[in-house]
N, C-alpha and C positions, 0 to 999 in steps of 0.2 A: 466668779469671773463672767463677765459682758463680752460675747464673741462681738458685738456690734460696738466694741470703742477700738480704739487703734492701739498696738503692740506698744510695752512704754521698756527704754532699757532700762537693766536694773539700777543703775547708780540715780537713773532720778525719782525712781520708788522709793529706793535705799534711804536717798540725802533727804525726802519728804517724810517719811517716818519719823526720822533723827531730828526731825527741827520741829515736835509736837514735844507738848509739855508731858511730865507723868501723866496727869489727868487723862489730858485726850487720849494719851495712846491705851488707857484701858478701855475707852469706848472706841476704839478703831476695829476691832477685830463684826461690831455688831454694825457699827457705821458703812462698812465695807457688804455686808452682805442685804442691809437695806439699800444701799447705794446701787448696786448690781443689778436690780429688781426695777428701778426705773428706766421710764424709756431714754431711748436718746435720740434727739436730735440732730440731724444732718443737713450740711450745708457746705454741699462739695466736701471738699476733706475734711472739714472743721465736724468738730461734736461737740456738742452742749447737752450737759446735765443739769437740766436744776435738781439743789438740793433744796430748797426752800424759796418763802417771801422773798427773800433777799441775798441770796447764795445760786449765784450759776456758775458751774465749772467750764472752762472753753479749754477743749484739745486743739492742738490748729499740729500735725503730723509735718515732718520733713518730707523731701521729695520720694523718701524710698516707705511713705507710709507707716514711720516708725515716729514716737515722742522720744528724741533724742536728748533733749535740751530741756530748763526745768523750767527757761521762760516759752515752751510751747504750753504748758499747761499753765491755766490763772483760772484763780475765784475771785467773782464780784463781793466777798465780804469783806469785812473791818480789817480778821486777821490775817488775811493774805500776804503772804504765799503760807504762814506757819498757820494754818487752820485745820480741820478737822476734815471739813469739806474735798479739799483738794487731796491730802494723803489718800482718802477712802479711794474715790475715783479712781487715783494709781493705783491702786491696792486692787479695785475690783479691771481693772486691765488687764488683758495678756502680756505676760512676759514676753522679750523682743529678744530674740534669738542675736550675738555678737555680729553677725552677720549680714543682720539684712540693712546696716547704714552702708556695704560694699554693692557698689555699683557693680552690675552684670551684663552680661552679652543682650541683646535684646533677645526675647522669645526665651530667655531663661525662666522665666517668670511660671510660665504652664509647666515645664519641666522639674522644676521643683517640686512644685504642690504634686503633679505626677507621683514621682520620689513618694513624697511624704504621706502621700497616702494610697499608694500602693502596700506600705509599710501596715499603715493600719488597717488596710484590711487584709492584709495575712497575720497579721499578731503576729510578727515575727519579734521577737526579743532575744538576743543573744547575748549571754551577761558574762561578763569576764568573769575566769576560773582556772582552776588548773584540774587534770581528770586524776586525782587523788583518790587512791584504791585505797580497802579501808588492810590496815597491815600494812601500808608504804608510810614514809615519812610523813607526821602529821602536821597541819597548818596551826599555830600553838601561838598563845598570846605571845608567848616573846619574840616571835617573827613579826610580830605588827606592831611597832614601838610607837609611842606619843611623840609629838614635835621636842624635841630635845633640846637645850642648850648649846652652843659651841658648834663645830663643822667637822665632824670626822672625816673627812673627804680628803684628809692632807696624805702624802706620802703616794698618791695613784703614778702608775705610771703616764707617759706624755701620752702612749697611743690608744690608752682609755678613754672613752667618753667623759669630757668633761662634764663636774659635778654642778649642779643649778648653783647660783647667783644669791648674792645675799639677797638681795630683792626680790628673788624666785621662794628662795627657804621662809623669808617674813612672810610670802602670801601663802605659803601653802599654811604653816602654822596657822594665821588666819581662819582659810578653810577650814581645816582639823577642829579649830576651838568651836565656831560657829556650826559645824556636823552634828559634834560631842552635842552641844547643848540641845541640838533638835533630837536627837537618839534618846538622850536622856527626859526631854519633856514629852514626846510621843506627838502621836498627830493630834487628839484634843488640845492638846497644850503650846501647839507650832502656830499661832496666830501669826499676826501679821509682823509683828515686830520683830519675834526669831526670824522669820523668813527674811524681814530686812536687815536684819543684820547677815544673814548669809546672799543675800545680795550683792552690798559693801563689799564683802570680801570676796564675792564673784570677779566681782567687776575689777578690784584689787590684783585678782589671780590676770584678770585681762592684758592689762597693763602691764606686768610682768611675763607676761607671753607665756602663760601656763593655762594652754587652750585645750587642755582634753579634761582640767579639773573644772577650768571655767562649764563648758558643758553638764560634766556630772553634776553642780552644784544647781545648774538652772534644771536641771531634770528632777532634781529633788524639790526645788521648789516647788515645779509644776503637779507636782506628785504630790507633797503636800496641800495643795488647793484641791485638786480634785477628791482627795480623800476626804476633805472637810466637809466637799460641795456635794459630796455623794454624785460625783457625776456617774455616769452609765458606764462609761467609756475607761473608771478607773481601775488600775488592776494593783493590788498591794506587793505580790510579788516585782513589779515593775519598779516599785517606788524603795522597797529594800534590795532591788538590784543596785539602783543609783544610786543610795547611801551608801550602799556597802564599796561601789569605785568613789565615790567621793573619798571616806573615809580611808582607802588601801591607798588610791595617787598622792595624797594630802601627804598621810604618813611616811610613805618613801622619801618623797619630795623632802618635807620639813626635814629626812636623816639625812638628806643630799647625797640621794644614791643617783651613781651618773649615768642616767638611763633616756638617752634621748626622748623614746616613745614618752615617758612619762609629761615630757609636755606638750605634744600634741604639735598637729600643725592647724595656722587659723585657713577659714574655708577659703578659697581659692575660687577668683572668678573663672566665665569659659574661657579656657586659651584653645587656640588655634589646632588644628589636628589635621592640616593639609587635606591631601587626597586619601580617601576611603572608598574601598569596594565592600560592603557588606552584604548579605545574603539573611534573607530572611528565614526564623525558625518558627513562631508560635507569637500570638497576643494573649494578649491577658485581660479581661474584664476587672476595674478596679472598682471597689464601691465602699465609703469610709462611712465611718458614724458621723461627719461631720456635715454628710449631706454631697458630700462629691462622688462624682460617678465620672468613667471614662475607659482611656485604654491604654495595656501599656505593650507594645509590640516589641519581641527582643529580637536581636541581628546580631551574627559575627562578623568578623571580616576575616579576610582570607588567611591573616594571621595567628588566628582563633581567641584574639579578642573578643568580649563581648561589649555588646554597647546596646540601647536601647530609646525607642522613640515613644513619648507619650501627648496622651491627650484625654487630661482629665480639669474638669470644671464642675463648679455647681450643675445637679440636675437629679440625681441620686442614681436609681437601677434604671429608668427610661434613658438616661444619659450614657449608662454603662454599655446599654445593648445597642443603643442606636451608633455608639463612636467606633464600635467594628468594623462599618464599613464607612467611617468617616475619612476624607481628604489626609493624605499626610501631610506636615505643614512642613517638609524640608524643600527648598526647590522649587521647580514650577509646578507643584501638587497632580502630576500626571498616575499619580498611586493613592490608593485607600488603603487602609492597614489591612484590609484580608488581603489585599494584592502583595503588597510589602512581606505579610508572613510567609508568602509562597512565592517572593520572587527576591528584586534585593535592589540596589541603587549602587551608583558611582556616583561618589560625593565629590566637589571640589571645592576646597575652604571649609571642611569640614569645623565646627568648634564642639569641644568636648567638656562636660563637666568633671572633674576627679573620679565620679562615681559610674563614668560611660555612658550620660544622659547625652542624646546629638539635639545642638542646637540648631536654631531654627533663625536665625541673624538673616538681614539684608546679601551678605556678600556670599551666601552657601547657595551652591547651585549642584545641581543632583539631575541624573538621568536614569531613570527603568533598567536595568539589566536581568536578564533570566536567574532564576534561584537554581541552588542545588537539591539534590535528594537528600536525606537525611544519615544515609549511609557514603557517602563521598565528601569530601572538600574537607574541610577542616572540624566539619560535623562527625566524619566517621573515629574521631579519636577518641568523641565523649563517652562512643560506648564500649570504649576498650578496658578502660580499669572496671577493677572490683568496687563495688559500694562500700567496703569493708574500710578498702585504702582511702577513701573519697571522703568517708566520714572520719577516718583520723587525724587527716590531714583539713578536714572541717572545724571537727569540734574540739579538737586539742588544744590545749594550750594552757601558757602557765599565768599565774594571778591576774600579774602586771599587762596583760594583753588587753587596748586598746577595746572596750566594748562596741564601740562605734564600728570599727574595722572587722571585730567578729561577727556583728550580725551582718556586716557588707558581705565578707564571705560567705559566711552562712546561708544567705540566701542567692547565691550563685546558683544556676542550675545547673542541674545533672542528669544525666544520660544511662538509660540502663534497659536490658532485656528482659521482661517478665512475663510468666505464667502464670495465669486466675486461677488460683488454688480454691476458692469457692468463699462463703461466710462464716464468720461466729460470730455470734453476740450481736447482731445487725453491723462489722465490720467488715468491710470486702479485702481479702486477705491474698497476697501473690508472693510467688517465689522469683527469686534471681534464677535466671536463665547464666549460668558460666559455661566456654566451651572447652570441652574435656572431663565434665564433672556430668554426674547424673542429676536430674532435674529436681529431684527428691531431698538432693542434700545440698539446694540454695537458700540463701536467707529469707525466709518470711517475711513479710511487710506489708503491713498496714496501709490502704491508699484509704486518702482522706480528700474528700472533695475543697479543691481551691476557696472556694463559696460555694455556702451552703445554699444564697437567696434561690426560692422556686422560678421567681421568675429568670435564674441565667440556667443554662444547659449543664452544671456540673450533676445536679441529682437526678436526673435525668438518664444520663450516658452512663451513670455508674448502676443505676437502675440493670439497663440493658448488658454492661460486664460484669455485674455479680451472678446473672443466669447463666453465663455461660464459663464451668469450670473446663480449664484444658485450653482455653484462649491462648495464642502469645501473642506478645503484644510489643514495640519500642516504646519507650515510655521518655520523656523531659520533663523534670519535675522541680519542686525545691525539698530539699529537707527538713523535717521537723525536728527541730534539738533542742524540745524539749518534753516530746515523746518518743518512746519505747518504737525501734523501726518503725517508722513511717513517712510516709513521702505523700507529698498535694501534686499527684500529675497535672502539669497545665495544656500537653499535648499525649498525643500517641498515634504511632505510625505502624503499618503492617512490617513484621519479622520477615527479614528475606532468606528465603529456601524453606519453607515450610507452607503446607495448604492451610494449615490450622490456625491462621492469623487474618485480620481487616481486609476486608475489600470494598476499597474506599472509593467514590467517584473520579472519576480523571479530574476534573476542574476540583477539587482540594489539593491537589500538588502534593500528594505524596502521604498525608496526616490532617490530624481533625483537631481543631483547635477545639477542649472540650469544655470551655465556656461561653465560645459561638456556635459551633457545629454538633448537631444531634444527630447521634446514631439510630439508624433504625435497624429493622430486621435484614434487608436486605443488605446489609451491610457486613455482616456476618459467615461464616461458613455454615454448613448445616451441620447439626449435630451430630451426624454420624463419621464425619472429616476431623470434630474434636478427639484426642487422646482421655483415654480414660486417666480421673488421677484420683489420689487420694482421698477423703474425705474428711474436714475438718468436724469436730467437735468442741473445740474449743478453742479463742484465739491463740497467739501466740504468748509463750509465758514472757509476762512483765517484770522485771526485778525491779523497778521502779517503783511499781505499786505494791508491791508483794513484799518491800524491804520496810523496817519502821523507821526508816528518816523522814518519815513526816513530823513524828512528834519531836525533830532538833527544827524543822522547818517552822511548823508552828510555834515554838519559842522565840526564836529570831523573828517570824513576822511577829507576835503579840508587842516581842519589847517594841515595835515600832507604832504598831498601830496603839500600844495602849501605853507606852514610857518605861522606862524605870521602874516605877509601882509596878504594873502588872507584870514585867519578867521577871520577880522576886516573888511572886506567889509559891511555886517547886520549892524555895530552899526554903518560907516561911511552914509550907505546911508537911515538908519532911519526904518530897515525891509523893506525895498519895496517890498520883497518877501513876507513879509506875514506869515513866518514860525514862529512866536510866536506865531500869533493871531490864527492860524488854530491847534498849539498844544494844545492851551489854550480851544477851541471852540469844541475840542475831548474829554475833558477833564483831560490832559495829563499840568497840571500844573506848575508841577515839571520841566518836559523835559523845557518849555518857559521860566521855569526862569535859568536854569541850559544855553542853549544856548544865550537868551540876555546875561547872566553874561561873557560865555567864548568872545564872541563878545566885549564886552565892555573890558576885562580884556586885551583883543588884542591889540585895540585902545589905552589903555592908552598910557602916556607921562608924565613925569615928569617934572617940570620946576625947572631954577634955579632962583637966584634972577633978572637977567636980561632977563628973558624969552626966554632964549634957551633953546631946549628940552637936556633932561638929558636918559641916559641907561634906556630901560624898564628893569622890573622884572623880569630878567626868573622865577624865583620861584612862584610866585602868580598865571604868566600865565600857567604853567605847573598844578597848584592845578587845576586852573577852567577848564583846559581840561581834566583833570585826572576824578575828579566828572562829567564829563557829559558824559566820555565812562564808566566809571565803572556804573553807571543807565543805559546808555543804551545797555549796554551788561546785564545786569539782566532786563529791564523791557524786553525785545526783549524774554529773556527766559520764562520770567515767561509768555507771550501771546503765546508759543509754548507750554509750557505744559498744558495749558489749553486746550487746541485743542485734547488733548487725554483725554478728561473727558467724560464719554458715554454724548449723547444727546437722546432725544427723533427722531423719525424717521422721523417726520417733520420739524425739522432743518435742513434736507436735499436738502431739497425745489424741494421734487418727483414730479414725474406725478401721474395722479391717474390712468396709464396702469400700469399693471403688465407686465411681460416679462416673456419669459421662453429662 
């Protein structure tokens, strides 16, 4: 992929594939990644590739920057438009999001890319699941059935969610077949032409208004490009995240189960959000591998909504640090984001994205108003639950949950009281502070710096809190769900009624944002106003890492990254590895039989009457891999929320020194 050619939808990738001979399409897959590798040409919006003496490809983009049409794209050769030249070029394109041919509010634009790569640089993924203990009901191939014949949806009652459309059931089927076939070729074998055929059937799911499978299905694409491309930036668990909702939405769908979520809604421009008083809490330095840097400042309002203001563009970490104290672009810009995190605006004409991004349009006008403390207004209620209830009502949830919607929630911040219980392992480790409970028997928790880069303030400041055990601290952070407790503070304020906590400048208003603001010493209490506390020897125990579901996780990623073949290695060579008997010996039952089965489902072969093997099943094999990522994406959960359930203070496995 060319990040320097413009976004192309999928139907006119798709329709370019489809119109090459066999020939061509076996040299596409090699045409597409020498094609990628040239420069390109710019001329205002337009790009030109040459491919040769006599072959130049011309993109000329729509207004929204997108090849939406298959006569924006032409080759000057013979066989134009059905040429080899022109496919490749789409092929080495970014994929074009359903979305970006919808016109938007003005100043949506920075708000987005904000969004989307704030995303990336917290790796935040949140992959639909259900928290499946292992001993509860298991996720079993016959719970995830292949597109089926015929509509069993007849007989519901009226005030059931009606059941999808025939038009809806054809495309997911669709979907399903085109999944199956990339599952079963793996990623060496997902060229270009799998991929366009699940294209087609994106774009098919589109049109039928089946916008949460449309989504899955472009995430899998993109997943598979970067796997092939070895980009930096790819992650394999990410790309068998998206198959695995591709493959579970498709499959309900095509039963025509009548579940509204399952299709999704399409993206929705800014609509209107009248008047807004929000109150500033903390910014956030953003900094993607894509080369963007900037800021994202988050606000509630009085109602204790959140919503948040960004300002990220090309520049990378000099971009990140310097947009701290950058203009905010709502209003007459009479605020910079450190002012805004410690103060707040009255918006009028407010407009809001779905996701709580505040727009930045001609007709929003905004005035300065005084911030609150972090302990009053509609801030003091964050820190009143337990993190226990916070993470259940986080990470919970059953299959069918909307992945999109779960990492939304997921990275909602959270509000909580903690004590620097000291280090293990180079981790900086704190307990939950609850009131009425002794401080010894709160949750352990992992803080992990937001970014790591040296050059922003997070390794820094944490530097400075890991020396000092017996600190308290408020902390606003996000959670990590998909490690063992742990939390990325993005701010922290002093504990009120205790000496043992921050004493912050008057001009920070209240907290330290701790990827702009560096703590020094004097910032501190002195060591003899710390409480003496326990002494850690070693982190906290991990059942995560401690449990053998890696060897069901590493089976599910191989069938992916390496097909069919390679998930049939286990039942060819009889487990030599040993990965049932050691699931079975953990007591993890379910995972042994969920992996022999996808093993075995692999190997099969059909015979005819003369004993020649016959087509395997993609369908069968696609169920038994489907049931053994959908368990192991909920038991994986359900051993992370456990990890936040208080423990006794010997669970810790202390020393019996105190520390000060």
């Amino acid at each position: 992929m060319n990040a320097e050619l413009p976004p192309v939808a999928p139907d006119v990738v798709a329709a370019a594939v489809e119109s090459l001979t066999s020939r061509l399409r076996k040299k596409l897959d090699a045409a597409i990644e020498g094609y990628a590798a040239l420069p390109v040409g710019t001329e205002g919006a337009v790009r030109r590739v040459r491919c040769g003496e006599d072959a130049e490809v011309v993109l000329t983009p729509g207004p929204s920057g997108t090849v939406t049409d298959a006569g924006q794209a032409v080759c000057s050769c013979l066989l134009a438009p059905r040429c080899l030249h022109r496919a490749a070029v789409l092929g080495a394109c970014p994929v074009a999001d359903a979305e970006t041919v919808v016109e938007t509010e003005p100043g949506a634009a920075t708000a987005t890319n904000a969004d989307a790569d704030a995303t990336n640089a917290d790796n935040a993924n949140a992959n639909a699941g259900n928290a499946v203990a292992e001993g509860a009901v298991p996720v079993s191939s016959e719970s995830v059935v292949p597109p089926a014949e015929g509509d069993p949806s007849s007989g519901r009652a009226e005030s059931e969610p009606s059941p999808p459309t025939e038009a809806q059931i054809a495309a997911a089927r669709g979907l399903w077949t085109a999944a199956a076939a990339v599952l079963g070729a793996g990623v060496p074998a997902a060229g270009a032409v799998p991929q366009a055929e699940l294209l087609r059937a994106a774009h098919t799911a589109r049109l039928a208004g089946l916008h949460r499978a449309e989504a899955a299905a472009l995430r899998v694409v993109r997943g598979l490009r970067g796997a092939r491309a070895r980009h930096d930036g790819h992650r394999l668990a990410d790309l068998v995240a998206a198959l695995s909702e591709l493959l579970l939405t498709s499959g309900l769908l095509a039963r025509a189960e009548p579940d509204g979520s399952l299709l999704g809604t399409a993206r929705r421009a800014y609509r209107p959000g009248g008047s807004l008083r929000v109150r500033g809490v903390c910014r956030e330095p953003v900094l993607s591998a894509t080369g963007y840097g900037g800021v994202v400042t988050h606000v509630v309002g009085d109602d204790g909504r959140w919503f948040s203001v960004a300002d990220v563009k090309p520049g990378g970490v000099a971009r990140a640090r310097g947009a701290g104290t950058a203009t905010v672009m709502i209003g007459s810009g009479g605020l910079d984001h450190a002012q805004l995190a410690r103060g707040g605006l009255l918006i009028a004409g407010a407009t809001l994205s779905p996701e709580g991004r505040l727009g930045a349009g001609k007709g929003v006008r905004a005035t300065p108003v005084a911030g609150l403390p972090w302990a009053s207004g509609p801030l003091g209620a964050l820190f009143a639950r337990p993190l226990e209830e916070i993470v259940a009502e986080r990470l919970g949830g059953a299959p069918g949950v909307d992945p999109e919607r779960a990492e939304q929630r997921a990275r909602e911040l959270v509000g909580c009281d903690l004590v620097v219980a000291g280090t293990a392992d180079g981790q900086l480790i704190a307990r939950e502070i609850r009131a009425g409970r002794p401080d010894d028997e709160g949750v352990l928790i992992r803080l992990a710096p937001a970014n790591g880069h040296p050059d922003l303030a997070h390794t820094a400041n944490f530097r400075q809190l890991a020396t000092r055990p017996g600190l308290r601290l408020r902390v606003i952070g996000r959670l990590e769900p998909e490690r063992a407790a742990t939390l990325r503070p993005l701010a922290v304020a002093p504990l009120p009624d205790t000496v043992a906590t921050l004493r912050l400048p008057a001009g920070w208003g209240g907290h330290a944002d701790l990827g702009y603001d560096r703590l020094e010493g004097a910032h501190f209490p002195p060591s003899e106003e710390l409480p003496a506390v326990t002494a850690l020897t070693e982190p906290p125990p991990d059942p995560l890492a401690e449990a053998p579901l890696w060897r069901l996780r590493r089976l599910v990623e191989v069938a992916v990254s390496g097909g069919r073949r390679a998930a049939a290695e286990p039942a060819r060579d009889g487990d030599r590895g040993g990965a049932g008997a050691a699931l079975r010996r953990a007591g993890f039952r379910t995972a042994a039989d969920l992996a022999t089965g996808l093993a075995a489902e692999a190997d099969r072969r059909s015979r005819d009457v003369f004993g020649r093997t016959g087509e395997a099943d993609p369908d069968a094999y696609a169920r038994a891999w489907l049931a053994a990522a959908v368990y192991l994406t909920g038991a994986e959960r359900s051993l992370i929320q456990a990890t936040w359930r208080p423990r006794p203070a010997t669970d810790a496995r202390p020393t019996a020194e105190p520390v000060r």
